[in-house]
N, C-alpha and C positions, 0 to 999 in steps of 0.2 A: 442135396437131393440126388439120388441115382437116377441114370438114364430112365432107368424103368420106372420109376414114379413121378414122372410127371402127366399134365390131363392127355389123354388122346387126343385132341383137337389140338396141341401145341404145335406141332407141324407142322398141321394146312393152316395154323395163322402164321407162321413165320414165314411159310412158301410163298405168302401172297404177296411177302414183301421185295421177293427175289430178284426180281427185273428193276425193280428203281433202286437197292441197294447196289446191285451189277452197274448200273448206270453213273452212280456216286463214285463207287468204287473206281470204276473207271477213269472219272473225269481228274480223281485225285491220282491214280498210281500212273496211266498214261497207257498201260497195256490189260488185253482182257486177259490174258492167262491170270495175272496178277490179281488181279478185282476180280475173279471169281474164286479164285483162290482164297480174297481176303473175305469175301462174303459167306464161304463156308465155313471160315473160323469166327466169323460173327453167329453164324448158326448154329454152332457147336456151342460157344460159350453162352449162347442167350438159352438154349435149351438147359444147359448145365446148371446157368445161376435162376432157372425161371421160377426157381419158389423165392428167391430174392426180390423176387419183381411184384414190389407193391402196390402196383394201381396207379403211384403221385404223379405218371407222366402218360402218354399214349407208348401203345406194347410200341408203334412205329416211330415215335423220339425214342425211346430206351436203346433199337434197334442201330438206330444211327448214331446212338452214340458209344455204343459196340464197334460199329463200324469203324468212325471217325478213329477209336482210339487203334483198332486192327491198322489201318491205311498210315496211321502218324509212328505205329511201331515199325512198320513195313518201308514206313522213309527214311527212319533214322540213319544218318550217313552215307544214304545213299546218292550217286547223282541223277539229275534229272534227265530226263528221256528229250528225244530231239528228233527234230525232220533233218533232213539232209543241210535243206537249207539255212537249219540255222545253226552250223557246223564250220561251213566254207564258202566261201565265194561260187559263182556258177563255172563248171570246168568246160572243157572242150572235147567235140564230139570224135575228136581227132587223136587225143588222147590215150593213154593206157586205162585199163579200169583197175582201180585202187585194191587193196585188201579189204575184205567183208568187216565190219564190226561188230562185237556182240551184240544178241538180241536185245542185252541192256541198256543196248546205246538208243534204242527207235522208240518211238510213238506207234505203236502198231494197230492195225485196222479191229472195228468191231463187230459183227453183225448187229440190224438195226432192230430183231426180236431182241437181242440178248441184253438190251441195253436200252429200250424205248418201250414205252407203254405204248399198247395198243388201240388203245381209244383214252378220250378224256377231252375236256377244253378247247377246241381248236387252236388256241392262241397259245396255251398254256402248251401242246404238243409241237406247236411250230415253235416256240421256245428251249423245250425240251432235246429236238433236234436239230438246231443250230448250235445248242452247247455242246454235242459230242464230235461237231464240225472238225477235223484232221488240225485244220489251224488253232482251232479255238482249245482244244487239250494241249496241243505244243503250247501256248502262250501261256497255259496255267502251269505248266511246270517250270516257266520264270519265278514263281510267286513261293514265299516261305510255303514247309506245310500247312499252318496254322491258320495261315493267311490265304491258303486255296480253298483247308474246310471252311475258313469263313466265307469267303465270296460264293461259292458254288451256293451253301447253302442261303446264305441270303438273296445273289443273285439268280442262280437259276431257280432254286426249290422253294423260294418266295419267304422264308421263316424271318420271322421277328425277330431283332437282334435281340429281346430278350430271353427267346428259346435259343438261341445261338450260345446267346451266354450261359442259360442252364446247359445243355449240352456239351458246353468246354472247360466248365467248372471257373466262368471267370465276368467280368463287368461289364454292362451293356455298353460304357466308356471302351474298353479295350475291346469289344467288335465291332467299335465304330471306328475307331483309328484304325484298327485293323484294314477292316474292309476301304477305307481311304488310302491306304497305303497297296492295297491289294488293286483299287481300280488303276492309282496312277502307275504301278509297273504295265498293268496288263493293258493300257492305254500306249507306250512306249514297246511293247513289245509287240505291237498293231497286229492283231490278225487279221488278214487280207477278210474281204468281205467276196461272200459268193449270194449267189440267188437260190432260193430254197429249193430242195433237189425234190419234196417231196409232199404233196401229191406233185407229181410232174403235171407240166402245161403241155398243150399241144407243141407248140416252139421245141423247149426241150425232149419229146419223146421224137420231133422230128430228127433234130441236132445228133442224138445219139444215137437213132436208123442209120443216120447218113457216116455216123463212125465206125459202127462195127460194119456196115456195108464198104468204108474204104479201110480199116485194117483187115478185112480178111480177106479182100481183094488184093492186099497190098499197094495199090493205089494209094503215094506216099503222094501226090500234087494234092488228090480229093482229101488227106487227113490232114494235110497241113495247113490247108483252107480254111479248115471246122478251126482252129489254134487261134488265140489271141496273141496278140504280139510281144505280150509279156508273158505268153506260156510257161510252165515249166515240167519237165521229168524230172522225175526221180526212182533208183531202184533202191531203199535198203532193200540189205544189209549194206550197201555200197553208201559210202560218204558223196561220191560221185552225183551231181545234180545238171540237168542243162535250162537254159534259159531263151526262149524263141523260138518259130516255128525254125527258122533254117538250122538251127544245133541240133533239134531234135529228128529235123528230116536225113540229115548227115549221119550221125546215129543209126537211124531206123535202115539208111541205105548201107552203112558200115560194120559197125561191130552187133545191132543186133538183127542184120539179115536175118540170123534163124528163125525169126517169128513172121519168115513169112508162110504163107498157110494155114495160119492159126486160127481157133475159134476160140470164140465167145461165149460164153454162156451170162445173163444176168445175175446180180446177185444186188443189196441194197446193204450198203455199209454205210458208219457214218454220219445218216442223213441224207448220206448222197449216192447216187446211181453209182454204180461199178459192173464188173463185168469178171468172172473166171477164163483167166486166158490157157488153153493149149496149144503147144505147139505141136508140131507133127514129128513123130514117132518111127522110129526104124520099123516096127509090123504095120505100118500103114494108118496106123487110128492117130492117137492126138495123147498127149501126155502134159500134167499142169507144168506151167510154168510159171506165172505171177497172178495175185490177185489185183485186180486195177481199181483203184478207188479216183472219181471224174469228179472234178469241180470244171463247175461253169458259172461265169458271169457274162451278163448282156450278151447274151446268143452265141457266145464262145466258150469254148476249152478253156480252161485257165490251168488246168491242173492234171497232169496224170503220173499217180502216185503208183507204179507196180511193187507191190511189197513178194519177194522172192523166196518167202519161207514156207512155201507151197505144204510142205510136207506136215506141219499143224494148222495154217490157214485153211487150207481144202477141207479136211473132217470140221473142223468150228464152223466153214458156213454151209457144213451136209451136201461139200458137192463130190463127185464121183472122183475116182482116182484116176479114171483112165476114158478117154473113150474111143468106140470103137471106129474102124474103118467105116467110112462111110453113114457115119451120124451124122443127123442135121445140123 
């Protein structure tokens, strides 16, 4: 079939499937450049082969298994993506800061339109958004690939291990081993548990007033208060991670004074609250510096993740590049 002769409505059904293929894609490759990337070649070729597409399955299984085989080509020999922390030991705030490592090496942040249905289930969305959780993607790229499109789909996307099996070309026996052998790593490879970022609770929209009001204060006693005692930073592209409020207050007093005077702007990545950081600017105004992705558990900070590749992060979550002197 040529482009041109498939039905006009092929499209807007394939578009409709954009955001939960983004979200698959995601949970398998670990960055969103990449999962959308891969989902556009799932769009290309499902439009391509769509006079191939006989009806035996939903347009939306056919889709995903487009997908699946896009994301298991896109793994082939590749290595897996990683947090800092599960790199190296925690370093010291006293420390030199390491060489950057390629953008290959990280788990990178998502926006939560780009990547989460907007309405549906309540249970089945708080679901949805605890699997694209910063931990819970590190933890699946411990898992074979085979073994991640199993579990995702079984475990988050609810499917039958015998659509599992139509869609891998293989026996509901080996998506069952599978998916057993898929929980016991990803059980061993414990993802920290956090408290759900989203709808936020009074508690939390409090917690996070009282952060951006002691980071942009600088007020390093009031943010290190907000910190759980098992806190950690981290900056990819830096391997570099700390652990505790006083590592990170040392830090914050040390090598990243520049950020003081910084603003905040919100943003929702992840699942979870973050925030656009700028720092201040030689004309006066404020210039991006990290994007912060905020885990918290039981009324604390557990986590602040600043990912420093400002200069694609910013345009993916539509925030400005600059702002001016004297903005809010």
């Amino acid at each position: 079939m040529s482009d041109l002769a498939a039905p006009p409505d092929v499209a807007t059904e394939l578009e409709r499937h954009r955001t939960e293929l983004t979200g698959y894609c995601y949970r398998m490759l670990g960055s969103l450049f990449e999962a959308e990337d891969a989902v556009q070649e799932t769009m290309v070729r499902a439009w391509r082969a769509y006079d191939r597409f006989e009806g035996r399955s939903s347009l939306r299984s056919w889709l995903y298994r487009i997908a699946t085989n896009v994301c298991l080509d896109a793994l082939g020999g590749t290595g897996r993506r990683a947090r800092p922390m599960d790199l190296a030991s925690p370093g010291s705030a006293e420390g030199p800061l390491p060489g950057a490592l390629p953008d290959a090496a990280w788990i990178s942040p998502a926006p939560d339109g780009r990547v989460l249905p907007e309405t549906g289930d309540p249970a089945d969305v708080a679901d949805r958004r605890e699997s694209v959780r910063l931990a819970f993607v590190a933890a699946l790229q411990h898992l074979a690939p085979r073994q991640r499109a199993v579990l995702i789909l079984r475990e988050v996307l609810a499917w039958k291990a015998a659509e599992v099996a139509e869609l891998l070309d293989t026996t509901v026996a080996s998506v069952n081993s599978a998916l057993q052998r898929a929980r016991a790593t990803l059980a061993a490879a414990a993802p920290a548990a956090g408290d759900p970022a989203a709808p936020l609770d009074e508690e939390q929209r409090a917690l996070l007033a009282r952060y951006v009001a002691a980071f942009e204060s600088y007020d390093l006693d009031a943010l290190t208060s907000l910190l759980h005692e098992d806190a950690t930073l981290s900056m990819p592209p830096y391997e570099l991670w700390l652990l505790g409020p006083a590592e990170i207050r040392a830090w914050m007093a040390g090598h990243g004074i520049g950020c003081r005077g910084s603003r905040l702007l919100p943003v929702a990545a992840n699942g979870m609250p973050g925030f656009a950081q700028y720092r201040p600017s030689a004309d006066g105004g404020h210039e991006p510096w990290a994007l912060q992705v905020i885990e918290i558990s039981q009324g604390r900070i557990t986590g602040l993740n600043s990912f420093l590749d400002t200069q694609r992060l910013f345009p993916l979550f539509g925030l400005p590049a600059h702002l001016e002197a004297g903005r809010p």
